[in-house]
C-alpha positions as CSV (number, residue, x, y, z in Angstrom):
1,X,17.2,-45.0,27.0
2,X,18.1,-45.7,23.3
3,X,19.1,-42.9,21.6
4,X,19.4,-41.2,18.0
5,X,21.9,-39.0,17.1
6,X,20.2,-37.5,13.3
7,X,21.6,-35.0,11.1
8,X,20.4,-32.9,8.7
9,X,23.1,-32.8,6.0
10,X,22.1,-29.6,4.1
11,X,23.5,-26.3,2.9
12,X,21.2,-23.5,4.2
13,X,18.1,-22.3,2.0
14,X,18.9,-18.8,1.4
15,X,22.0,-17.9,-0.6
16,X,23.6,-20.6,0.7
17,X,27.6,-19.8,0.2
18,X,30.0,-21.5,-2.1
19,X,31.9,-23.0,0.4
20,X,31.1,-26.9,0.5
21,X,34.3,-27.8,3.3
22,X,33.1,-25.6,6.2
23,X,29.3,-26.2,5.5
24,X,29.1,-29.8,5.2
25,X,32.5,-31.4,5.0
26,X,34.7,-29.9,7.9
27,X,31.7,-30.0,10.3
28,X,30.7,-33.5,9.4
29,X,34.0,-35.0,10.2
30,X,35.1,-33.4,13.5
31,X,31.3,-34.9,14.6
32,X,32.5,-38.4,13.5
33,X,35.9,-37.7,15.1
34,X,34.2,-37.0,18.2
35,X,31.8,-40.0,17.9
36,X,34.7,-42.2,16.6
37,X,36.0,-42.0,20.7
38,X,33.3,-43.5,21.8
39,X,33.0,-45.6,18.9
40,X,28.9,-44.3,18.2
41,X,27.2,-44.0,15.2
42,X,24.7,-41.1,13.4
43,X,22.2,-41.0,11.2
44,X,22.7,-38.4,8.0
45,X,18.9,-37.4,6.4
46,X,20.6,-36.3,3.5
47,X,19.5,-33.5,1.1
48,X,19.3,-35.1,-2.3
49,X,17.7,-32.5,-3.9
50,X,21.0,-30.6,-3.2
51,X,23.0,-33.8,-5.1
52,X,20.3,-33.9,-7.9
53,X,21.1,-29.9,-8.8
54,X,24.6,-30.4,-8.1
55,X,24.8,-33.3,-10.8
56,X,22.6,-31.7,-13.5
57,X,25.1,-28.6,-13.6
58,X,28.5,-30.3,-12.5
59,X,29.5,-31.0,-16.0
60,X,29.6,-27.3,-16.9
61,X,31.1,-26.0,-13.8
62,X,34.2,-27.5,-12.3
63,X,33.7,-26.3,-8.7
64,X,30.3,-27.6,-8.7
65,X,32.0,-31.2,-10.1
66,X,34.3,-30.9,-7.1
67,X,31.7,-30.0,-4.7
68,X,29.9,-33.1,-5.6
69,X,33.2,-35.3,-5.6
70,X,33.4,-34.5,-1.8
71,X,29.9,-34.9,-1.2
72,X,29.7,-38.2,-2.9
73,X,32.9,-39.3,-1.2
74,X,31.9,-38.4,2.2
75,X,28.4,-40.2,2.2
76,X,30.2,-43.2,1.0
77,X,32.6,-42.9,3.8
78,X,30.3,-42.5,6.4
79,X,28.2,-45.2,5.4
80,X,31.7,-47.6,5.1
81,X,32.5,-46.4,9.1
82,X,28.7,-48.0,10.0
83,X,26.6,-44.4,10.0
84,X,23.3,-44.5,8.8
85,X,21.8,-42.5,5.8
86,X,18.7,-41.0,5.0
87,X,16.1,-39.6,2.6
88,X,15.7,-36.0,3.3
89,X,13.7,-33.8,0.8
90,X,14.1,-30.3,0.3
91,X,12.2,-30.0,-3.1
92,X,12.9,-26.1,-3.9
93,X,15.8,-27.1,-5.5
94,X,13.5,-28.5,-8.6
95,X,13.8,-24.6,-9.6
96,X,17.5,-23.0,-8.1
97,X,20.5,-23.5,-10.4
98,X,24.0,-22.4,-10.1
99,X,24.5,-19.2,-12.4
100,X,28.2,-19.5,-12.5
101,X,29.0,-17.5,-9.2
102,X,26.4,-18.7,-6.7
103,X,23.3,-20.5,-6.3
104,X,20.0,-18.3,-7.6
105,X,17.3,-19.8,-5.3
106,X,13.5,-20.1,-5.4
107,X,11.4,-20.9,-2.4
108,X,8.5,-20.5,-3.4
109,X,7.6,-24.2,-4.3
110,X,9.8,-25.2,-0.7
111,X,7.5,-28.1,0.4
112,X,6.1,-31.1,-1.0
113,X,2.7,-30.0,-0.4
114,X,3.1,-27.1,-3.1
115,X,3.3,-29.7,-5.7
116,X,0.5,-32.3,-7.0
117,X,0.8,-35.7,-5.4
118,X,1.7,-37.5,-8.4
119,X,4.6,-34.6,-8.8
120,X,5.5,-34.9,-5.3
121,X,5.4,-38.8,-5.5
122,X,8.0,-38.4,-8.8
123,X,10.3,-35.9,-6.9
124,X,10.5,-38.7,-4.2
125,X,11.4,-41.6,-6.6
126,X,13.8,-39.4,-8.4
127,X,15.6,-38.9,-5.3
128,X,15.4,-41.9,-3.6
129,X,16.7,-43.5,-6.5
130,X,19.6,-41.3,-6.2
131,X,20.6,-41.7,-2.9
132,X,19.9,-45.2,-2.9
133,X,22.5,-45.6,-5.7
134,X,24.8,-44.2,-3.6
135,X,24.2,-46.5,-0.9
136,X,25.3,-50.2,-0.3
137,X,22.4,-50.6,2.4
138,X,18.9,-50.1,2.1
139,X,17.3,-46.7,2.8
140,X,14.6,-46.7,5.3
141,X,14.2,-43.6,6.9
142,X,12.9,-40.4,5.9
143,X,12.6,-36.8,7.1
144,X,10.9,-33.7,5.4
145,X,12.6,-31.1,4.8
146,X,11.7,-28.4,7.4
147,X,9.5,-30.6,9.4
148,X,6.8,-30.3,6.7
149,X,5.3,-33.5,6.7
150,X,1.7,-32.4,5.6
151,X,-0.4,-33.7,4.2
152,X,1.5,-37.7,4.4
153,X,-0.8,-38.7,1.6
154,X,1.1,-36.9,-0.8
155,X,4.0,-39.0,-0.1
156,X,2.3,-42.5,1.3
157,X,2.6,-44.4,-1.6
158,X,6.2,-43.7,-2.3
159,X,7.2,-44.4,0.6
160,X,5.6,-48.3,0.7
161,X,6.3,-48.5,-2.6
162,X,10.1,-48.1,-1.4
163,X,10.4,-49.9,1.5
164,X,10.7,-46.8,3.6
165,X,9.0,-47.8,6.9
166,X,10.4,-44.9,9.0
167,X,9.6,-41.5,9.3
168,X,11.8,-38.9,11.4
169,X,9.9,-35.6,10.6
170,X,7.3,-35.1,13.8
171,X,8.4,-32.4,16.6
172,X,5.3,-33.3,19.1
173,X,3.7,-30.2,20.3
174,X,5.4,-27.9,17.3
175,X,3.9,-25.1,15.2
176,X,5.2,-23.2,12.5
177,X,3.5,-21.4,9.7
178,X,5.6,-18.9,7.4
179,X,5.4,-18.3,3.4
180,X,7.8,-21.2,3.5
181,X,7.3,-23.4,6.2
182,X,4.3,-24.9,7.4
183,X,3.6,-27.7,9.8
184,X,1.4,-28.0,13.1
185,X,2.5,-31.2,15.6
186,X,0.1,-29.7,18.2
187,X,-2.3,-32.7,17.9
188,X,0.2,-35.5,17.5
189,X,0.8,-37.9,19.8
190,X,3.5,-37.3,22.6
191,X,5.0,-40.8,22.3
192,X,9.1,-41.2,21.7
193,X,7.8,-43.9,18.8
194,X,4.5,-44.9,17.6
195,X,3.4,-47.0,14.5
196,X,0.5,-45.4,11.9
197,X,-1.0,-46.1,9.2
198,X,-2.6,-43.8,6.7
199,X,-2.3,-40.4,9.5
200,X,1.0,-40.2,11.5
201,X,-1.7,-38.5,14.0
202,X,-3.2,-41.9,14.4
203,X,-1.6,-44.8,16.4
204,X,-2.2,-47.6,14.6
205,X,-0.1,-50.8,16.7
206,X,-1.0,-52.4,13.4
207,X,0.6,-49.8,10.9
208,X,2.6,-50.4,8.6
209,X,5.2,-47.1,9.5
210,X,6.4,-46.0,12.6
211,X,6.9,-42.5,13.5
212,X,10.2,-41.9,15.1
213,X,10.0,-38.1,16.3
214,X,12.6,-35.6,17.0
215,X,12.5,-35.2,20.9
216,X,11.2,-32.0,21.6
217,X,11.3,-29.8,24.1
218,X,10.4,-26.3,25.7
219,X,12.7,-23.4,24.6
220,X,12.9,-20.5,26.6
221,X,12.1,-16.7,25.6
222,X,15.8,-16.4,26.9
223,X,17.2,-18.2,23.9
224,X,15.4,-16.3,21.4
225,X,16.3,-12.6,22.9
226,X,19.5,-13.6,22.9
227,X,19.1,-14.2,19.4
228,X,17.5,-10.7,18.7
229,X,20.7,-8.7,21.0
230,X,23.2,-10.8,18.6
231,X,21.6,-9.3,15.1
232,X,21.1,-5.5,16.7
233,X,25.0,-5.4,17.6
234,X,26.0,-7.5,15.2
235,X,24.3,-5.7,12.0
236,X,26.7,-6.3,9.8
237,X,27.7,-9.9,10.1
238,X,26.8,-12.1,7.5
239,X,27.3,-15.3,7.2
240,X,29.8,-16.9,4.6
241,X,28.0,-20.4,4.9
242,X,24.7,-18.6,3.9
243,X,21.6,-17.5,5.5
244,X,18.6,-19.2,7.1
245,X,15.0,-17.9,5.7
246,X,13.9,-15.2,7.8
247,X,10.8,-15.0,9.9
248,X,7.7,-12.9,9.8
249,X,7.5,-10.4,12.5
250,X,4.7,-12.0,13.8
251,X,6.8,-15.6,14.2
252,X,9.6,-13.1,15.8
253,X,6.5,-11.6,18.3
254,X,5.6,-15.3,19.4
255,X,9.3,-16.7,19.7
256,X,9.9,-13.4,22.1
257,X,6.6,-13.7,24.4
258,X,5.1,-17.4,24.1
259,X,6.0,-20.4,24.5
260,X,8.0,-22.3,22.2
261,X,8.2,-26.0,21.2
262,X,11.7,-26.8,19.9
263,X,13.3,-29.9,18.7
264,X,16.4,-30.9,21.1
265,X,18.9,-29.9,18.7
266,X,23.2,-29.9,19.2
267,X,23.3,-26.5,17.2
268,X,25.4,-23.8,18.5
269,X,23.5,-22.4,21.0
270,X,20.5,-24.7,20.9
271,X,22.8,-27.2,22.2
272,X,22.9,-25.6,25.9
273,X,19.4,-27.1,26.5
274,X,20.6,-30.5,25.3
275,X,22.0,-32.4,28.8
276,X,18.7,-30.5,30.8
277,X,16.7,-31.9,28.7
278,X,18.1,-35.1,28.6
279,X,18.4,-35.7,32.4
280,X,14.2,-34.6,31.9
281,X,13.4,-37.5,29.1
282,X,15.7,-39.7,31.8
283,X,13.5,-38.8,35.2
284,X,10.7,-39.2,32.7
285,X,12.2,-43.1,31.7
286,X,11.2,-42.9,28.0
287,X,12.3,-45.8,25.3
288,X,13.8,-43.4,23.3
289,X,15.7,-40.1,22.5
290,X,15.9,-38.4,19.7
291,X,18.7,-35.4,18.9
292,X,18.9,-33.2,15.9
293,X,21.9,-31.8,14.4
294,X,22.8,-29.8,11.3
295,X,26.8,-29.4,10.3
296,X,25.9,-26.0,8.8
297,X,24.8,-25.0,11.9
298,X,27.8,-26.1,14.2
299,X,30.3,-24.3,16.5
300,X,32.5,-24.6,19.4
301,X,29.6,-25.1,21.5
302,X,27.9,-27.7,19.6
303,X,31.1,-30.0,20.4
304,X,31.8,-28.6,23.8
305,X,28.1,-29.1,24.7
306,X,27.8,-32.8,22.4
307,X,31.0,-33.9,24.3
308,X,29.2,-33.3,28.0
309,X,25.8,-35.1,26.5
310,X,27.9,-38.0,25.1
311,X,30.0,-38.8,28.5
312,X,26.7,-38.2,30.9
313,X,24.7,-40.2,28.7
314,X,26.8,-43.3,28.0
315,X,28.2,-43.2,32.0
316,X,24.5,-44.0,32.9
317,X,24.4,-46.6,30.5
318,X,22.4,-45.3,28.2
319,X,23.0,-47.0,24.4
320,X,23.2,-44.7,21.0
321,X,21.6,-46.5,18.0
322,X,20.9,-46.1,14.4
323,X,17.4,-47.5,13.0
324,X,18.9,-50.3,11.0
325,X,19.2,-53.6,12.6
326,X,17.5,-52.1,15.9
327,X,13.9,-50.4,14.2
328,X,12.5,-53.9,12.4
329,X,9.9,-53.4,9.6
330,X,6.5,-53.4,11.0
331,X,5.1,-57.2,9.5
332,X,2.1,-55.3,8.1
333,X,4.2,-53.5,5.8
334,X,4.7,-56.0,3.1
């Protein structure tokens, strides 16, 4: 099997804290320490909205400056060390600013779909271009920003306007629909890659994109009571990297009693299905495997549990891979 290792390189979308180093930086390079062993490479869908607000404020605030010093620096740096980078689009930040103590946010405009197409298409240009300044190699990837890829025609044309050939967004068999988040994989196909066209739900063997999906996989109930136990004796914990958007209690009902399509993901303690899952995909003999990841989200068992996927998968010969130089552009593209 080929594998992907992708990560989402994001702060979290509610009240995210002021504390670039253990969200993003710190994380970041004890993965590439890690990886640097076996001498493997990632690939970082990076949230330029997050660079775009950070560089419209920076010159009035000097921690914001500094936060997007280290940002900048480590992007380049990864990219130097032969890690792949991505466009990854989280467009609420069009409305959240920095007030001088933290970051006011708005989600209410959270996907692309919430804006016109020919917004949505300038919101992609504006921040492609400014990733793509930032990188020496061609960007060719792209992932939505919380899987919410509907409808691709709002995004289509920027995307072959751009050379982007790539989309990483799909979770085949996934469902989600919040005040925020809304996305339905149900009727997608179950294929590790598949090219498309004008409908990722499509296969198109002529099409000019290919759809490269996060492997997904069945999460148990277990997982999600175990979440539910954590917040009743843990009321007062908060988190000092920030909070994730919280779900309706009808999304908490149907986490707790039905099944639950999941991307394979190495976060804390998502990461204990990763290796099961694996070994699954291997029995199964697919082409390829794809792993999620955010630094945000990463613990001691996210490197305990990466460490035990890394040395089972590469002692059965299995080969980790970025797109570039192995994913060729479909010829119908041009």
């Amino acid at each position: 099997m080929e594998i992907f290792l992708t990560l989402d390189y994001e702060l979290y979308l509610f009240n995210p804290g002021n504390n670039v180093d253990q969200s993003l930086i710190d994380p970041t390079n004890k993965l590439i320490s890690m990886l640097n062993k076996h001498q493997l490479k990632a690939i970082f869908f990076v949230d330029v909205g997050y660079l775009v607000a950070l560089s419209k404020q920076k010159d009035n605030y000097p921690k914001l400056a500094s936060d997007y010093i280290k940002i900048v620096q480590q992007l380049k740096y990864l990219e130097s060390q032969g890690h792949e980078l991505g466009l990854h689009i989280h467009p609420h930040w069009e409305d959240c600013f920095f007030d001088g103590n933290k970051w006011k946010m708005d989600l209410s405009r959270y996907k692309l779909a919430d804006y016109t197409k020919p917004q949505a298409e300038l919101i992609f240009t504006k921040y492609y271009d400014a990733l793509q300044c930032l990188s020496v190699k061609k960007i060719i990837s792209y992932r939505a920003g919380g899987w919410c890829l509907e409808p691709f025609s709002h995004i289509r044309d920027a995307m072959k306007l751009h050379g982007i050939y790539i989309d990483a967004t799909v979770v085949p068999g996934g469902y989600q629909h919040t005040a925020t988040h809304s996305y339905d994989f149900r009727n997608y196909p179950s294929f590790p890659i598949w090219n498309f066209n004008m409908d990722p739900t499509i296969v198109d063997n002529q099409g000019c994109f290919y759809e490269i999906p996060c492997t997904s996989h069945r999460l148990p109930q277990l997982h999600y009571w175990k979440k539910i136990i954590n917040v009743l004796f843990r009321p007062n914990h908060k988190d000092t990297l920030g909070e994730a958007v919280k779900p309706t209690i009808k999304e908490v009902f149907r986490k707790l009693f039905f099944k639950n399509i999941d991307a394979v993901s190495i976060d804390s303690n998502k990461s204990n299905s990763l290796l099961a899952s694996f070994k699954y995909k291997e029995h199964e003999q697919d082409a390829y495997y794809s792993v999620i990841g955010h630094p945000k989200c990463f613990d001691e068992l996210t490197y305990k549990n990466l460490d035990i996927f890394l040395n089972y998968a590469l002692k059965r010969g299995h080969r980790f891979i970025i797109f570039s130089g192995n994913i060729k552009k479909p010829n119908t593209f041009n």
